[in-house]
C-alpha positions in Angstrom: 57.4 -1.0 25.1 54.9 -2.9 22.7 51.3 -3.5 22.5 49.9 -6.5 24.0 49.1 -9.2 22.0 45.2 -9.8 21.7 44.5 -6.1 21.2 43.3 -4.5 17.7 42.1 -1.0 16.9 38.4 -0.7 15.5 36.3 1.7 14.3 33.2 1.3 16.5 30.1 3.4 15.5 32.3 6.3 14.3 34.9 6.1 17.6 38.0 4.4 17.6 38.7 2.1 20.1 41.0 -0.4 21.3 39.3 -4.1 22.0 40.5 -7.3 23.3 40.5 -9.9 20.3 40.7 -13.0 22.4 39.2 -14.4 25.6 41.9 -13.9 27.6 42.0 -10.3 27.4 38.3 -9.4 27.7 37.7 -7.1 30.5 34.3 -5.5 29.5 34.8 -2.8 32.6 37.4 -1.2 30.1 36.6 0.7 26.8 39.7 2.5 25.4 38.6 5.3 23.2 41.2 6.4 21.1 41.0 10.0 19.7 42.8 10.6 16.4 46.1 11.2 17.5 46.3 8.1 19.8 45.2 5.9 17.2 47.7 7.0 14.4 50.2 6.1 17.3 48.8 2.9 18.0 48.3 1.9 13.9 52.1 3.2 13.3 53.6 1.5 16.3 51.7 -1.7 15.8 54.0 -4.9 16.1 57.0 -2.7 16.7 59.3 -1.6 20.2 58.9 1.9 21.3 59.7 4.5 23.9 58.3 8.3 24.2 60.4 9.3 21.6 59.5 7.3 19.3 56.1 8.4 19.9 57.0 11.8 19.7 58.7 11.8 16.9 55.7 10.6 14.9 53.7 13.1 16.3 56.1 16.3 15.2 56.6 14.3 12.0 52.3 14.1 11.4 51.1 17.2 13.3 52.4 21.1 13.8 53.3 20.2 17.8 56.7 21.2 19.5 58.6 18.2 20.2 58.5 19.3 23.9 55.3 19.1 24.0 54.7 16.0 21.7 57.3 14.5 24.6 55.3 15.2 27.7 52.0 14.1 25.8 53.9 10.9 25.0 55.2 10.0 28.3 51.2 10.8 29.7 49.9 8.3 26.7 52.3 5.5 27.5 51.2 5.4 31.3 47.7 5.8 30.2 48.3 2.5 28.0 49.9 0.7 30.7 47.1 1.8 33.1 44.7 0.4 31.0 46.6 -2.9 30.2 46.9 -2.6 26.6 51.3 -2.2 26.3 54.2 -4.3 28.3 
């Protein structure tokens, strides 16, 4: 998977979010909040291929999480993302 083009992470009045950068993406029914975890994903992955264990390995590599669980949190990320239109 990879993020779609158009997308950027911003800091937005102390939350970070994910916004459309150009018209063609703009769907202002969405806001995706991004707490920190999902955003270190999103800056570390950005421009590059991944799967859940990518992911997962960041997150074991950046936080004290069992790579089980870093795994199944992972997978649930990645279908929120695609959910929300922001990964192919």
């Amino acid at each position: 998977m990879k993020e779609k083009k158009g997308f950027g992470l911003r800091n937005i009045a102390g939350q970070m979010v994910v916004v459309a950068q150009s018209a063609e993406n703009i769907n202002f029914g969405k806001v995706i909040a991004m707490n920190n975890s999902s955003a270190y994903l999103w800056e570390a992955l950005e421009g590059k291929e991944f799967d859940a264990q990518t992911m997962a390995d960041l997150l074991t590599q950046k936080y004290a999480v069992e790579a089980e669980k870093a795994l199944a949190d992972s997978q649930k990320l990645i279908e929120a993302w695609k959910n929300a239109g922001i990964i192919e």
